[in-house]
C-alpha positions in Angstrom: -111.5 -142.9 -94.0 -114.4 -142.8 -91.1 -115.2 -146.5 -92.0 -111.7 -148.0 -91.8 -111.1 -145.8 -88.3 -114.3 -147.6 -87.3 -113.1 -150.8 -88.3 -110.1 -150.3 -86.5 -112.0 -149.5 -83.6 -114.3 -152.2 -83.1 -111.2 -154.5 -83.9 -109.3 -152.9 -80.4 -106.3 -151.4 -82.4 -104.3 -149.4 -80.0 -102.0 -147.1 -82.4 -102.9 -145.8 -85.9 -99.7 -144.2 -88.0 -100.6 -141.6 -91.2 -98.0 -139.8 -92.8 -100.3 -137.8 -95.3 -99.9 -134.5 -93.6 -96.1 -133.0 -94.0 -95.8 -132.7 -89.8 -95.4 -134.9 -86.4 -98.5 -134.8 -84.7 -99.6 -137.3 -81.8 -103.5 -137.4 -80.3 -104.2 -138.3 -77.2 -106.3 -141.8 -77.2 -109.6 -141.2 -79.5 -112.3 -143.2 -81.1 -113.4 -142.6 -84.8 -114.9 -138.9 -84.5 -111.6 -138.0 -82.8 -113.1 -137.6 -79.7 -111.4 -138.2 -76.4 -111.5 -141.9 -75.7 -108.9 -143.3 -72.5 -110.6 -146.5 -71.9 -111.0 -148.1 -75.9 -109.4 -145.1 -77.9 -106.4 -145.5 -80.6 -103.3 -142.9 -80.3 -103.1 -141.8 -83.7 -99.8 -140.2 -85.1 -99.4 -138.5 -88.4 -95.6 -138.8 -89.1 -94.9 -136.2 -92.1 -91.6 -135.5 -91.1 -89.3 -138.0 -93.9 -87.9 -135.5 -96.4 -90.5 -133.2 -98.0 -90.9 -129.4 -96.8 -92.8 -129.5 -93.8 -96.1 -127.4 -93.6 -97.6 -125.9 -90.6 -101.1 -126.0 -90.1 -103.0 -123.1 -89.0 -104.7 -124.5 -85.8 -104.2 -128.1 -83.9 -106.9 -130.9 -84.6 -109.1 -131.3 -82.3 -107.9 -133.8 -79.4 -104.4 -133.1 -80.6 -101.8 -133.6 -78.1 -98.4 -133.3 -79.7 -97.6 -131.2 -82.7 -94.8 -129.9 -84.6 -93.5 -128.6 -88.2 -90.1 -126.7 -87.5 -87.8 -130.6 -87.8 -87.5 -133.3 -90.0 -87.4 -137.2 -87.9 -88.4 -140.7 -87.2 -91.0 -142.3 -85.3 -89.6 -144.9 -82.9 -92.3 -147.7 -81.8 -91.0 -150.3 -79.3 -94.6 -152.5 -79.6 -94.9 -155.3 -76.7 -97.6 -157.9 -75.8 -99.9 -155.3 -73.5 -98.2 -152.2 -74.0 -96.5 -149.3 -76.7 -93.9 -147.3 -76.0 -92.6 -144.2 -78.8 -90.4 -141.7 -79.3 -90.1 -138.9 -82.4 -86.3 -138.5 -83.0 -85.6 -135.3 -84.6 -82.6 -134.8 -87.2 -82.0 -131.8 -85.2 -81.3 -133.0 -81.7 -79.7 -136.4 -80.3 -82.8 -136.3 -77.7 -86.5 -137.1 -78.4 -88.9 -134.5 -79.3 -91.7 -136.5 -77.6 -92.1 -139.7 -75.9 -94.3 -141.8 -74.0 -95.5 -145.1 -73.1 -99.2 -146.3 -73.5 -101.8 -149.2 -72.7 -103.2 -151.5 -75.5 -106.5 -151.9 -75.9 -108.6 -155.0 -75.7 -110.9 -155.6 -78.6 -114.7 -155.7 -77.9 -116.5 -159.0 -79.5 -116.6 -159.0 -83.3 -119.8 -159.4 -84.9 -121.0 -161.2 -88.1 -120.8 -157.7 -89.7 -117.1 -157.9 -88.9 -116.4 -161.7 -89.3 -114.4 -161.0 -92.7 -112.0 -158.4 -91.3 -109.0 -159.8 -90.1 -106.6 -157.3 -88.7 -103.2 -158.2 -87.9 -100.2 -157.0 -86.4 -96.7 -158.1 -85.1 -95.0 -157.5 -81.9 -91.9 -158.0 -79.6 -92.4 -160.1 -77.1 -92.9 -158.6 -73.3 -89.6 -159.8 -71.4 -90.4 -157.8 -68.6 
């Protein structure tokens, strides 16, 4: 997994989504290691939360921001041209557990290493 977060990295991606773990968890902007990274760092969320019995964990992850086990939900992504914005709807409540809005990043210069990765992605268009 440390290689295709690296890959990830060095190709700019802004948001990474895993759904291995049976919780909602959201990280604060990080780089590979899953250390605290504002200015190139993705916002990973593990989205758990579809059906199966959710588990708690015993302590956070490190750079952890967001976490919780007690509802099943969604994620909501509204993805634009330069920016991200998300909510987790819980089954529980008509209001969002967590939301927020975040920055995309801008990919640094791909190398020969990388000249066979080709990462894509859609997106709304900004109408602002």
């Amino acid at each position: 997994m440390q290689n295709i977060l690296q890959t990830l990295y060095d190709s700019g991606v802004t948001v990474v989504l895993t759904g291995h773990a049976h919780h909602y968890e959201r990280f604060a902007p990080q780089n590979p290691e899953g250390v605290r990274d504002p200015v190139r760092g993705f916002r990973q969320f593990v989205v758990g939360t579809g059906g199966v019995p959710l588990r708690p964990m015993k302590k956070p992850h490190k750079n952890s921001a967001v976490y919780q086990a007690d509802s099943l939900g969604v994620l909501r992504l509204d993805l634009y041209s330069n920016f991200y914005m998300w909510q987790f709807l819980s089954v529980k409540t008509d209001q969002p557990f967590d939301a927020g809005r975040g920055t995309c990043v801008s990919p640094i210069i791909k190398t020969e290493s990388m000249a066979s990765t080709d990462l894509t992605a859609s997106f709304i268009r900004d109408k602002m």
